[in-house]
C-alpha positions in Angstrom: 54.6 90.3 122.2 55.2 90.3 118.4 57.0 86.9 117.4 59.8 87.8 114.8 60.8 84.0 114.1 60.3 82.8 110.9 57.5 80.2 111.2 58.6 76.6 110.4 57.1 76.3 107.1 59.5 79.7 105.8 62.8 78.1 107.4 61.9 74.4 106.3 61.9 76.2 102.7 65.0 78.2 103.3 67.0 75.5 104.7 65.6 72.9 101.8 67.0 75.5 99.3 70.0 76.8 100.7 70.7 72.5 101.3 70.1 72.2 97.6 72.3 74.9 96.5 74.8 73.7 98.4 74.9 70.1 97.0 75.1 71.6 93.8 77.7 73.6 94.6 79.5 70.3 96.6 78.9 67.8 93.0 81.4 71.1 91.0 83.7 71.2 93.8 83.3 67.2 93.2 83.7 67.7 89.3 86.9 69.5 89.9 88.7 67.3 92.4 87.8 64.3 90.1 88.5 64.2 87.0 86.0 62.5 84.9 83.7 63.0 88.0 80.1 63.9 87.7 80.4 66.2 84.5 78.3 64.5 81.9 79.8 64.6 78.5 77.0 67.1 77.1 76.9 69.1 80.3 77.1 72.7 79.4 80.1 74.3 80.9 78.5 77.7 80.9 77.7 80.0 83.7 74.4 81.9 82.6 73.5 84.7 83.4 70.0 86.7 84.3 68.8 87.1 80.4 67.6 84.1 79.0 66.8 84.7 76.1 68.6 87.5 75.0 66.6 90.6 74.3 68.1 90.7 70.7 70.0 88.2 68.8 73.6 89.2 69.5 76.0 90.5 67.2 78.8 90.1 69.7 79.9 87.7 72.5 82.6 89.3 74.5 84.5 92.3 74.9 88.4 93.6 74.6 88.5 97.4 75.9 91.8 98.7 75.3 91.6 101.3 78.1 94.0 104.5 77.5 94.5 105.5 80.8 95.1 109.5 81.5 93.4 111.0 78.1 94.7 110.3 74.8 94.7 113.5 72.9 92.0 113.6 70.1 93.7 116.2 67.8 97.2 114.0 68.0 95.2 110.3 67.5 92.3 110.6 65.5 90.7 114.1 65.1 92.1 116.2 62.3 91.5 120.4 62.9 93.3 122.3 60.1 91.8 125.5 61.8 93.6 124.5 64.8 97.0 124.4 62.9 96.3 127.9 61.6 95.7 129.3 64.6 98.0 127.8 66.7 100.2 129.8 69.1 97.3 132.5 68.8 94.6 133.3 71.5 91.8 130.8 71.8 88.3 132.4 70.7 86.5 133.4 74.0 83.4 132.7 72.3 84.8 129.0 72.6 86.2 128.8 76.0 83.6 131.3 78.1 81.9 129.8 81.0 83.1 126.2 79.7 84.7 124.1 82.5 88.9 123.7 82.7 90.9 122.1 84.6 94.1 123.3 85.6 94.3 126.3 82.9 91.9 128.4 85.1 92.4 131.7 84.9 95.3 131.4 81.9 96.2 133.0 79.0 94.4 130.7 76.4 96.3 129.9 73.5 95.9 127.8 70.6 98.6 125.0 69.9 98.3 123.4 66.9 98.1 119.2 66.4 101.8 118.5 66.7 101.1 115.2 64.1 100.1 115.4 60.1 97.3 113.8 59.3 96.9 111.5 56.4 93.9 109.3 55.1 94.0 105.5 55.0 92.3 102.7 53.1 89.9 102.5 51.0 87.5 104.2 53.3 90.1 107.2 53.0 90.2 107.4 57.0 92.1 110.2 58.7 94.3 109.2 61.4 97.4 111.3 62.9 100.6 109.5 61.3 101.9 108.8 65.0 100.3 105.8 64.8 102.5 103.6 62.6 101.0 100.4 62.4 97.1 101.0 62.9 96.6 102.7 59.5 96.5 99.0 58.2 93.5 98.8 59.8 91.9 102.1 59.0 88.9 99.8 56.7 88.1 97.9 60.0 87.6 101.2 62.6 84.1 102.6 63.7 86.1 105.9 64.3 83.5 108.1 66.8 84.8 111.8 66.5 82.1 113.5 68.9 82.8 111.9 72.6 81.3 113.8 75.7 82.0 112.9 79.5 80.6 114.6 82.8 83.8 114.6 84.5 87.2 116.8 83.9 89.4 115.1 86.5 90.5 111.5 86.0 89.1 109.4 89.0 85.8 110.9 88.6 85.8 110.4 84.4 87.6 106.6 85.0 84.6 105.8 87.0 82.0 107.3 85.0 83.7 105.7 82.0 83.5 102.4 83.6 80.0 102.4 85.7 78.2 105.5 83.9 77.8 107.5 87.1 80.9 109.3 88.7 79.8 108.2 92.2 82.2 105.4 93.6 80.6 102.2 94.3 78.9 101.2 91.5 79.1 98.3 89.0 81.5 98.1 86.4 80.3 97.8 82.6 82.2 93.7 83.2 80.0 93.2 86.2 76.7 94.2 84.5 77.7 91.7 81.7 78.1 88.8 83.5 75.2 89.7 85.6 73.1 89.7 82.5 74.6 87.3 80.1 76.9 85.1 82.4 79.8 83.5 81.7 81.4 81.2 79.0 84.6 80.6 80.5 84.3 77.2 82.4 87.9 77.5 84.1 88.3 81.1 84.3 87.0 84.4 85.6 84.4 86.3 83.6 86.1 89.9 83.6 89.6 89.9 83.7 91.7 93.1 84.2 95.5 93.9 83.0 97.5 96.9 83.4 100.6 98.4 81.8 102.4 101.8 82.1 104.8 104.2 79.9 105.2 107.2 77.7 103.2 109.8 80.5 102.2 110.1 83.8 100.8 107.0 85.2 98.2 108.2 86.9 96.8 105.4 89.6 93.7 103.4 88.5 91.7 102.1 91.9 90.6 98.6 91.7 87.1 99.7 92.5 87.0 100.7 88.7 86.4 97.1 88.1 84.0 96.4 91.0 80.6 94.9 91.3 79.3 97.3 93.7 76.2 96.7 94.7 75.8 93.6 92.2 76.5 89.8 93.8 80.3 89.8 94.4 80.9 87.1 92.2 80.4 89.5 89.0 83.6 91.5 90.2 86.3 91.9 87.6 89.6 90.2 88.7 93.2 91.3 87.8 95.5 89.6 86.4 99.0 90.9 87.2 102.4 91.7 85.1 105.0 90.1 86.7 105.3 86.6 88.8 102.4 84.5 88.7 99.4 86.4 87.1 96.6 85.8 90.0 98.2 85.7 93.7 98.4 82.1 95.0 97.5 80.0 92.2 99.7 77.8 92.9 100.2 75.1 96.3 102.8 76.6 98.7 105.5 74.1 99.1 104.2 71.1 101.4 100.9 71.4 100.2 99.3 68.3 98.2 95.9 68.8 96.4 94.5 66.0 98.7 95.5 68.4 101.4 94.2 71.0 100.0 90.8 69.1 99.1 90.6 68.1 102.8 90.8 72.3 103.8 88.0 73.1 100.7 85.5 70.2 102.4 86.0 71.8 105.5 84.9 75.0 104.7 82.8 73.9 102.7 81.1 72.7 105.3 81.1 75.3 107.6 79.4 77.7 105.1 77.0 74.8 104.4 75.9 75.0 108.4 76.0 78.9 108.1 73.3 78.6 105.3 70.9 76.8 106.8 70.3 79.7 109.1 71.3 82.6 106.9 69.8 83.9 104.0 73.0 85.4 102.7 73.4 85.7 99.4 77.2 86.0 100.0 77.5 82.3 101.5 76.8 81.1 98.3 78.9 83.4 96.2 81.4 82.3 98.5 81.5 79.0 97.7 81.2 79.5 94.0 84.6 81.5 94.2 86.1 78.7 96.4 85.5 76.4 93.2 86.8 78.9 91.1 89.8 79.6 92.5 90.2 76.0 92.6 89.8 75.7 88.6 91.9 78.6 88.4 95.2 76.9 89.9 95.4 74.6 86.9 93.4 77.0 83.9 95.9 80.3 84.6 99.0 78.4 84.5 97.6 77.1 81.1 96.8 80.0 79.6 99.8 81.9 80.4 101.9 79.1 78.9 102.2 80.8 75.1 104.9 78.2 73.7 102.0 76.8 71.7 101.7 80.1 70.1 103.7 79.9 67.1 106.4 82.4 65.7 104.1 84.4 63.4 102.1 85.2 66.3 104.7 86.3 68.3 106.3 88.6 65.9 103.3 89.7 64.9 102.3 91.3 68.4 106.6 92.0 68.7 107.1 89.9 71.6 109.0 86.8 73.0 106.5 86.4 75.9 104.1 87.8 78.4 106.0 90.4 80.0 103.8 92.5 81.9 104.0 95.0 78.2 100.6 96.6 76.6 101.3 93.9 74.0 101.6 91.2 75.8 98.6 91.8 77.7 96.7 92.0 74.1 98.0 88.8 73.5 96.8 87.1 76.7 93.4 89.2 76.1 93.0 87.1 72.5 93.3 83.9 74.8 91.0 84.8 77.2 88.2 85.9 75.0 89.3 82.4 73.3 88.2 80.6 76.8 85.1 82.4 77.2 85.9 85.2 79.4 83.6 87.5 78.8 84.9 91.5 79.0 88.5 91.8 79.1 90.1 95.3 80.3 93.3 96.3 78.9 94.4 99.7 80.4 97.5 101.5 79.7 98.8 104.2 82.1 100.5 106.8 80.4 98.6 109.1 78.5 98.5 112.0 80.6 100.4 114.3 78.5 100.2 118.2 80.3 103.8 118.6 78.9 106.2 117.4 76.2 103.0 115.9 74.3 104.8 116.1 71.1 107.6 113.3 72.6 105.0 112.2 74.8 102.7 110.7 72.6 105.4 109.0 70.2 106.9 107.1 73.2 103.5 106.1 74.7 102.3 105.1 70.8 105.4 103.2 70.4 104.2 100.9 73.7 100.8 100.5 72.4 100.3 101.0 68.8 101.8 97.6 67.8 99.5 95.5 69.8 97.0 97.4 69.1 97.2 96.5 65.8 98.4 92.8 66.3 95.1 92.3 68.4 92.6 93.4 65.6 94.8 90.9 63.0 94.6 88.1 65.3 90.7 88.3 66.3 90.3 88.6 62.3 92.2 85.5 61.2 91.2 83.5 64.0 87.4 84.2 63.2 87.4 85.8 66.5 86.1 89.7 65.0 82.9 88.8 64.6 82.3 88.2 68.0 84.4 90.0 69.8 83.7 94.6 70.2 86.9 95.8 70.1 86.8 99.5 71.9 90.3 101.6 72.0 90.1 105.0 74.3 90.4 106.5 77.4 88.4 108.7 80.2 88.7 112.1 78.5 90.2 114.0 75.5 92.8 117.0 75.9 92.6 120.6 75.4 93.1 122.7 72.0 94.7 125.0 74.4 98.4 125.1 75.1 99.6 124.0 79.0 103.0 124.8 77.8 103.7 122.2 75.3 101.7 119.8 76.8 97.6 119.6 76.7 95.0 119.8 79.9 91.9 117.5 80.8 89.0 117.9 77.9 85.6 116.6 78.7 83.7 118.0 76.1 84.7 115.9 72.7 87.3 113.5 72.3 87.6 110.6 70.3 87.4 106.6 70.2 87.4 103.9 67.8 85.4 100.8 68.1 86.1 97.6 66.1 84.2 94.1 65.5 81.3 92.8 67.0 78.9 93.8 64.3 79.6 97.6 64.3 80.0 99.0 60.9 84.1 99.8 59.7 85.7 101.7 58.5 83.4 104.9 59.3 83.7 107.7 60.9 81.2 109.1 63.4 80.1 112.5 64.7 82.4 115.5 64.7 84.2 118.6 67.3 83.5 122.1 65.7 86.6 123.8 63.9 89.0 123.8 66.8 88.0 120.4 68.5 86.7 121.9 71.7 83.4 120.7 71.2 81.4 117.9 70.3 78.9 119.4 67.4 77.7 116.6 65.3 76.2 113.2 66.3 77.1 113.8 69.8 77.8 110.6 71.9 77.4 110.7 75.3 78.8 108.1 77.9 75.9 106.3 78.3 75.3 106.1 74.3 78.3 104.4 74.4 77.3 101.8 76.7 74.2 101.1 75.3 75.5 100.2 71.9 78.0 98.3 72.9 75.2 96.6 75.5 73.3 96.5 71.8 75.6 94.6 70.3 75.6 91.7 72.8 72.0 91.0 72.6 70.9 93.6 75.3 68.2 96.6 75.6 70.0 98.5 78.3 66.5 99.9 79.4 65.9 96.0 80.6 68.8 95.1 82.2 68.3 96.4 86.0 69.1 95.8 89.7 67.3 96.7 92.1 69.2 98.0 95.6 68.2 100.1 98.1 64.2 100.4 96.6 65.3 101.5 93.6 65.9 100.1 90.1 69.3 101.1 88.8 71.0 100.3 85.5 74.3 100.7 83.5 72.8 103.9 81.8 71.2 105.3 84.5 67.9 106.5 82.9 69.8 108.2 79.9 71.5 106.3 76.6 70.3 106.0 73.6 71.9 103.2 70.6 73.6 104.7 68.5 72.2 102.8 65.6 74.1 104.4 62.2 77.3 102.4 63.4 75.7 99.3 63.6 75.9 96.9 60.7 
């Protein structure tokens, strides 16, 4: 009979290590319920990561995405199409549209409709942006403005996830968990990926919290979010009745049952347990902290056009600046309500009116607080919209759409790539997805070719085995 026992020698070994991990992970639980405890004073707070060192030195340490949730329109942001306006209420060149995949304007009259914003130029780069944006044409020297976006999705689920994990199959890690899983965490008291939402000015179409998932990566790289109302992160703080010596006595004891299962387990879960246990423990006296703002002065405030954190787009842009400020990592900042298939005129003043501002105030802050430097700034969402009419509204467009990167050692106050004469399609310098993520992956210090995990007998990766840096916006 085959014996399939590990021999004594293997579950000595296993047991030895998963004792030792454990007893590390028992002297931070320690660190944390004593203050003063067994943290040395040149202990390094930081939670590393797989890459050490770096591939490349790293122009960036973090990441803000400012996620525009339902496809902002190119040709009413940042992608100026005189032709369009000349043409607009006419029929839209078959040559352009034949064979080319739509969304819900299948088998409709195509029409032209012509951008429903002037254009004017900016700076003393001379950038063109549409002059419904009021308050980011201060900013028009700092923008890596990228004019020739392609996706491989036309429907939003499909495009959010391929936007966030560079495959439009569900389950897969999000850009946040790849980071931490390569470079780790700086952010002693807090998670690495943090996720906010805000909604206004369009549909709000639903954004599934498996857009910020690990997938297949060790759980504890999964983004968390932090909510709008009422306390940010659900129970972070003691129900009523409930001491933190109490509470100490119910961490030791489980603890301690996941210290038994480990001895016989080799599941890697068991320990990422425990690590969120001591997190979540941090977390009950670092959120309340950072969501306290009165030590934000009245500058600040006015600046991002707030009196506190109130669930708003600009609010969460300020909370975003304090995170990256504690070391998180990759913040998320989506806004739902760019989904514009009709009344795009009005729709895109009332949702830029909820996000231009922060915007904006974000981009000052980082720069005055010596925070740009570090910190890539990316502002756009999963698709474009169509140079088509859907009444007086726009459809999906996957095939070139625009976004504007900022910081992190990307050069401003450029403009990159370009849609042919009626923004339909990328033509020049076209950027793919995956390009996307590998520059930005660039910028912190990482080949994307080299940062892998391997599941299921094979090696995958953020880009899949496409992407290419794009290397004319670097600085």
């Amino acid at each position: 009979m085959q014996n399939n026992l590990p021999d004594q020698t293997e579950l000595c070994r296993r047991a030895f290590l998963g004792h030792g991990a454990n007893v590390l992970g028992g002297a931070a639980l320690a660190s944390l319920l004593s203050p003063g405890g067994l943290r040395g004073a040149d202990a390094d707070p930081a939670r590393p990561g797989l890459l050490r060192p770096l591939h490349f030195p790293p122009r960036a340490k973090q990441v803000i995405f400012l996620y525009m949730a339902g496809g902002p329109s190119h040709l009413e942001t940042f992608d100026y199409k005189p032709k369009l306006a000349e043409l607009g209420g006419k029929p839209m060149p078959a040559s352009i549209t034949k064979g080319q995949p739509i969304a819900q304007l299948q088998n409709k009259a195509l029409k032209c409709m012509a951008p429903q914003y002037p254009f004017k130029r900016y700076g003393k780069s001379g950038q063109q942006l549409s002059t419904a944006f009021k308050h980011l044409p201060e900013l028009a020297d700092e923008l890596c403005i990228i004019r020739s976006l392609k996706t491989k999705a036309i429907n939003h689920d499909p495009a959010h996830t391929f936007m966030n994990t560079g495959t439009t199959i569900s389950g897969r890690p999000a850009m946040g968990s790849w980071l931490l899983y390569g470079l780790g965490s700086e952010a002693e008291n807090l998670p690495g990926f943090v996720v906010m939402t805000s909604t206004g000015g369009g549909q709000s179409q639903p954004i599934a919290s498996r857009q910020w998932h690990s997938g297949f990566l060790p759980g504890e790289h999964q983004g968390m979010q932090f909510y709008s109302s009422g306390d940010p992160v659900p129970y972070v703080r003691n129900p009523p009745g409930v001491s933190t010596g109490s509470q100490r006595e119910v961490i030791d004891a489980v603890g301690e049952l996941n210290r038994g299962r480990a001895k016989t387990l080799r599941d890697p879960g068991i320990a990422a347990r425990i690590s969120q246990y001591e997190l979540a423990f941090k977390m009950q006296m670092s959120v309340p902290e950072l969501t306290r703002i009165n030590d934000e002065n009245k500058e600040t405030l006015e600046l991002y056009g707030i009196k506190g954190l109130d669930g708003s787009f600009a609010g969460n842009c300020l909370l975003a600046r304090r995170l990256v400020e504690r070391g998180v990592r990759f913040v998320q900042v989506y806004h739902r309500g760019w989904d514009h298939h009709g009344g795009i005129k009005k729709g895109i003043a009332t949702t830029m009116n909820l996000v231009d501002r922060g915007t904006t105030a974000l981009i000052k802050d980082l720069k005055r607080r010596g925070l740009l430097d570090s910190t890539l700034v990316g502002w756009g969402g999963e698709f474009g919209r169509t140079p088509m009419a859907q009444g007086d509204g726009r459809d999906h467009h996957m095939m070139g759409f625009s976004m504007f990167l900022a910081g992190g050692g990307i050069k401003p106050g450029v403009t990159y790539g370009a849609t042919d004469d009626l923004g339909y399609h990328a033509a020049e310098d076209i950027v793919e997805v995956h390009d996307l993520h590998a520059t930005m992956l660039r910028q912190l210090g990482i080949d994307h070719k080299r940062l892998s995990y391997r599941y299921n007998g094979r090696d995958f990766r953020l880009t899949d085995v496409h992407g290419k840096v794009i290397k004319e916006i670097i600085t």
